[in-house]
N, C-alpha and C positions, 0 to 999 in steps of 0.2 A: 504494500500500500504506500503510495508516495504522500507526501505533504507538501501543499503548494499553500504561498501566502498572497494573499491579494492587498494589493495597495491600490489608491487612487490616485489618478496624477497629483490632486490636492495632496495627499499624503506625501507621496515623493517629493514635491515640492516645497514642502513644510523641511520636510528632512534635511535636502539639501541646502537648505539656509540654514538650517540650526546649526548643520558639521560647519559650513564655511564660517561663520557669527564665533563658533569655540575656535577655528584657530585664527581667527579677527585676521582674516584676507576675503578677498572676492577670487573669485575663480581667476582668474588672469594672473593673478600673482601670484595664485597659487599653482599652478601650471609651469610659470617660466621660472620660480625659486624650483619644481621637481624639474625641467632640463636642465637645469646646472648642477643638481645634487645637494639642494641644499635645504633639505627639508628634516624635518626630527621623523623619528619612524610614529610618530602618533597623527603628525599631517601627512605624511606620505600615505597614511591609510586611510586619512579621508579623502586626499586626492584621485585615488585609487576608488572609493565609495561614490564619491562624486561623480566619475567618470561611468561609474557603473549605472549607477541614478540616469547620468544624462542618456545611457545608451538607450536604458528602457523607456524614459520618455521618449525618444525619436522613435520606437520604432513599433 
């Protein structure tokens, strides 16, 4: 039996402003601080969260 979780765009979009607000960036910066490497492993995982967020929105 699998478990699937349903979110609403509302939902994911609430989400992804709460992770960007805890590491106080907007996405953009948070983005070009991960191509240089220079992020702590606790915003690389929301970047990473964020990124995942965004994909499910688009698609």
């Amino acid at each position: 039996m699998s478990t699937r979780i349903r979110r609403t765009t509302a939902d994911l979009l609430a989400q992804r402003e709460r992770l960007l607000a805890e590491v106080h960036m907007d996405y953009d910066e948070l983005r070009e601080r991960a191509e240089v490497h220079t992020l702590s492993a606790r915003e690389l995982a929301v970047c990473h969260t964020v990124e995942g967020i965004d994909y499910l929105l688009d698609g």
